[in-house]
Structure formats: C-alpha cells, structure tokens
C-alpha positions as CSV (number, residue, x, y, z in Angstrom):
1,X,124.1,156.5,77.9
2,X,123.3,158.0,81.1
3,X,119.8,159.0,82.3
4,X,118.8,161.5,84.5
5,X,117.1,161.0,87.4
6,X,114.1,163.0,86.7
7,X,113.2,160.4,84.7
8,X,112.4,158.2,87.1
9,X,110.6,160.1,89.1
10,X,108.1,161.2,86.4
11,X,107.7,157.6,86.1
12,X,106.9,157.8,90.1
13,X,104.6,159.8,89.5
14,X,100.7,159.4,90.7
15,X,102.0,155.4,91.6
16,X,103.5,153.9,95.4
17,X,106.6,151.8,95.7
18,X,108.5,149.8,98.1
19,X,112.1,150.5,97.7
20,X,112.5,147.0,96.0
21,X,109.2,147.4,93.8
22,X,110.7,150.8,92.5
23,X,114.1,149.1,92.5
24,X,112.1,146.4,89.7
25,X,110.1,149.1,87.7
26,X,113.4,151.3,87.2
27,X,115.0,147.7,85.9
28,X,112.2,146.9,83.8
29,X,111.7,150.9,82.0
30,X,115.5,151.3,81.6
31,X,117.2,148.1,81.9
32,X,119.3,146.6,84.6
33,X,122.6,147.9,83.2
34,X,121.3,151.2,83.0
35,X,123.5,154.3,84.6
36,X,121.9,157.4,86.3
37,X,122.6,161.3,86.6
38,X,121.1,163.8,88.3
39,X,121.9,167.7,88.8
40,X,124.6,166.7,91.1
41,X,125.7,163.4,90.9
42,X,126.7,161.2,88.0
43,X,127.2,157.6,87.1
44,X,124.9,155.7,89.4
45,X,123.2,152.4,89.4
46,X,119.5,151.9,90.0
47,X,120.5,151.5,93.5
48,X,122.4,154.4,93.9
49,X,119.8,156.5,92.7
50,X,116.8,155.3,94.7
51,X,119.7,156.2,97.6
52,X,120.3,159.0,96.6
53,X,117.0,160.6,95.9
54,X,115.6,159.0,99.2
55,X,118.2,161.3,101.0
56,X,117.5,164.1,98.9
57,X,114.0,163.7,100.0
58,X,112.4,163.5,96.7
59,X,110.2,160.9,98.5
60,X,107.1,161.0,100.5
61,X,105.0,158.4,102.2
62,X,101.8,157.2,100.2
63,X,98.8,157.8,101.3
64,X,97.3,154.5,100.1
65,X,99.8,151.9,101.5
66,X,101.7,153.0,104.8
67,X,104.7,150.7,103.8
68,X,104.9,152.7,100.3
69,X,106.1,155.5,99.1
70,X,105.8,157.9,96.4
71,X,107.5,160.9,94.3
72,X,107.0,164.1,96.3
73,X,106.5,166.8,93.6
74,X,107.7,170.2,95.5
75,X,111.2,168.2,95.4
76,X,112.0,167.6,91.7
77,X,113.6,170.6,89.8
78,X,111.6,172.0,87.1
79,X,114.7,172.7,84.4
C-alpha cells in the first residue's frame, strides 16, 4: 500500500522537524517499510519523500527553532 505524501505533511502540521526527527516520526506513524506517492511521483521511501518535498518546497523554516523546519501550508495541494 502506498501513501500519499500529503499525509505526512498534515502530520507536519503546527509541529518543527530536523530532517532526521521528521525522517523518525514518518517511521514511527507509517512504519519503516512504508512506500510514498505524491501527485507526481510514485514509490518512494521515507527518504525519498522528505527529498522530494524539500525540493518541491513544501518546507519552511520554523519560527521556534532556527535549525527546524516546518510544513509550509501555501505549498500542499488542496485535492
């Protein structure tokens, strides 16, 4: 089964992450094994994704913890 990525960042959302902190919650929600789509890409890892979505720029700095980052809302598709 393959999840799409919006997933995870609804789970972003209103929380900051390191790449390797988001890298552990996305493991510990959906499981280490777990494969990833999105609107435009398909069968990716939890690594892949965070990749991916990072270059997409569905990220944007936190305003809490400078070294964090968070989901940036104007960025995920609303379908």
């Amino acid at each position: 089964m393959s999840i799409h990525g919006h997933e995870v960042l609804h789970m972003m959302d209103g929380n900051s992450y390191t790449e390797a902190s988001l890298l552990n919650a996305i493991n510990d929600k959906f499981g280490a094994d777990a494969r990833f789509h999105t609107c435009s890409q398909s069968d990716m890892n939890a690594e892949q994704l965070i990749a991916f979505l990072k270059a997409k720029g569905k990220f944007k700095p936190s305003v809490a913890h400078e070294s964090e980052f968070t989901v940036n809302n104007k960025k995920i598709c609303k379908h």
